[in-house]
C-alpha positions as CSV (number, residue, x, y, z in Angstrom):
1,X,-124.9,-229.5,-40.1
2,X,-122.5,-232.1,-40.9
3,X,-119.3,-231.2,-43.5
4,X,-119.2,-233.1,-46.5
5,X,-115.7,-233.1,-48.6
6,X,-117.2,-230.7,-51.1
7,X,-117.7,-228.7,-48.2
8,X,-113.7,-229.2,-47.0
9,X,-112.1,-229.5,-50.6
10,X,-114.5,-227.3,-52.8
11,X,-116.3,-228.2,-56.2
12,X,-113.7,-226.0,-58.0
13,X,-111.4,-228.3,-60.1
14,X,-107.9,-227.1,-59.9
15,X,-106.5,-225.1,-62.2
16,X,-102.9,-226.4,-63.4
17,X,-100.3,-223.4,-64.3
18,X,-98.3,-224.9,-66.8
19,X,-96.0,-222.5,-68.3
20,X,-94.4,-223.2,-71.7
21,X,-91.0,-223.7,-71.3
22,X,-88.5,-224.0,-74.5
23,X,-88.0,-227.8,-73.8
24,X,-91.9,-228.4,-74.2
25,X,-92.3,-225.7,-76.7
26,X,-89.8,-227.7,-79.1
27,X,-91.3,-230.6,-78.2
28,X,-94.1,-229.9,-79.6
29,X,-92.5,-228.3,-82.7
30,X,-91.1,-231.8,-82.7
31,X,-94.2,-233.7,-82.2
32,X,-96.0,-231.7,-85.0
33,X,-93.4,-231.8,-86.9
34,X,-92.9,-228.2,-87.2
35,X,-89.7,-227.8,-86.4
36,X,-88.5,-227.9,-89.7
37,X,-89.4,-226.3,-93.0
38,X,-89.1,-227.8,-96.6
39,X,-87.7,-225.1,-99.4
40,X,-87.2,-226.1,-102.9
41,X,-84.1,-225.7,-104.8
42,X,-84.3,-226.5,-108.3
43,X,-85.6,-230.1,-108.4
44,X,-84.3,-230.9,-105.3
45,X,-86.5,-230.1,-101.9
46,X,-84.1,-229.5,-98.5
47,X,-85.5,-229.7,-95.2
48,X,-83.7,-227.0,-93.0
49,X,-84.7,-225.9,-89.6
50,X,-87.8,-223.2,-89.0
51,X,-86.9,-220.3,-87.8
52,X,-89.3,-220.6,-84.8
53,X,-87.3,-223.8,-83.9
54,X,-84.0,-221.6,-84.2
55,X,-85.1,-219.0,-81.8
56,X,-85.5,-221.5,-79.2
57,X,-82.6,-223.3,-79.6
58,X,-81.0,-220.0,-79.1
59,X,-82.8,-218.8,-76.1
60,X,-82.2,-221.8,-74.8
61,X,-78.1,-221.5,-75.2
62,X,-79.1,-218.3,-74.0
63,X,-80.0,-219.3,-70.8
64,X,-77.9,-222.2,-70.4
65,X,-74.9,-219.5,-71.1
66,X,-76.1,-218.0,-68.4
67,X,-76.1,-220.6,-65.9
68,X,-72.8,-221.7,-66.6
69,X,-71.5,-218.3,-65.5
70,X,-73.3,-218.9,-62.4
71,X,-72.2,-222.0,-61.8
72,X,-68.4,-221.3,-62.5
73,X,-68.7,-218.1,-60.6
74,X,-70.3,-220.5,-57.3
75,X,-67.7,-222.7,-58.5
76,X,-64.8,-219.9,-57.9
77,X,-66.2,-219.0,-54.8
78,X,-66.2,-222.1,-53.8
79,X,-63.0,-223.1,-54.6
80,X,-61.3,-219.9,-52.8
81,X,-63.0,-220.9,-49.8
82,X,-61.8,-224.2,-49.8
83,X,-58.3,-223.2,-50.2
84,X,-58.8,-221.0,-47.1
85,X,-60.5,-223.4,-45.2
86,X,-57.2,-226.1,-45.8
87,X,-54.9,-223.1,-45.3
88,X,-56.5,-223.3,-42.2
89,X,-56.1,-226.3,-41.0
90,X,-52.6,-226.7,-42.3
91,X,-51.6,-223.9,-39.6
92,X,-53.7,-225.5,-37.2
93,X,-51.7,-228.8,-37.2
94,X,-48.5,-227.0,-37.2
95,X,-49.6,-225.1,-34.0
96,X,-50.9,-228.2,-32.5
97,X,-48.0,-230.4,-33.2
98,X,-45.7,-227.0,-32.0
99,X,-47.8,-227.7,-28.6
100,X,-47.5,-231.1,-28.6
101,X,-43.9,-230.6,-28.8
102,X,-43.8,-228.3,-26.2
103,X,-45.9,-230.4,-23.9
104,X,-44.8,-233.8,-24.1
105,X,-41.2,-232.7,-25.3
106,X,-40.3,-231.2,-21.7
């Protein structure tokens, strides 16, 4: 019995995960226009931002907070190790020019 590519590759469509992130949450609020609401005042109607659009804006300085501790902790780390690294080398010249010295100097 020959295989056909149903056979190989199923007749299942594939299912896409697609998990709603803040970016294309507000995106939509954006897109539907949502992401403000209109109060009146008086005579005169003001436009401020929706509440929904406000907890997403701070989840996401939430989370961006968050990375930039990361980030400047990897950044630390990083930057210790580098020092290390060209203390390093700085006492690896001086002993390698001290041989030098000692070899050729004779």
């Amino acid at each position: 019995m020959p295989f056909t590519l149903s056979d190989m590759f199923g007749d299942k469509k594939r299912k896409q995960e697609t998990e709603a992130t803040p970016t294309k949450y507000l995106a939509g609020l954006k897109i539907t226009g949502s992401e403000t609401t209109k109060i009146q005042i008086g005579n005169q109607t003001i436009e401020v931002p929706s509440v929904t659009y406000v907890k997403i804006l701070e989840s996401q300085i939430r989370d961006l907070r968050g990375l930039v501790r990361e980030q400047d902790s990897t950044i630390s780390r990083l930057s210790k190790s580098l020092a290390k690294i060209m203390n390093d080398i700085s006492t690896l010249k001086l002993e390698l020019s001290k041989k030098m010295n000692n070899t050729f100097g004779e």
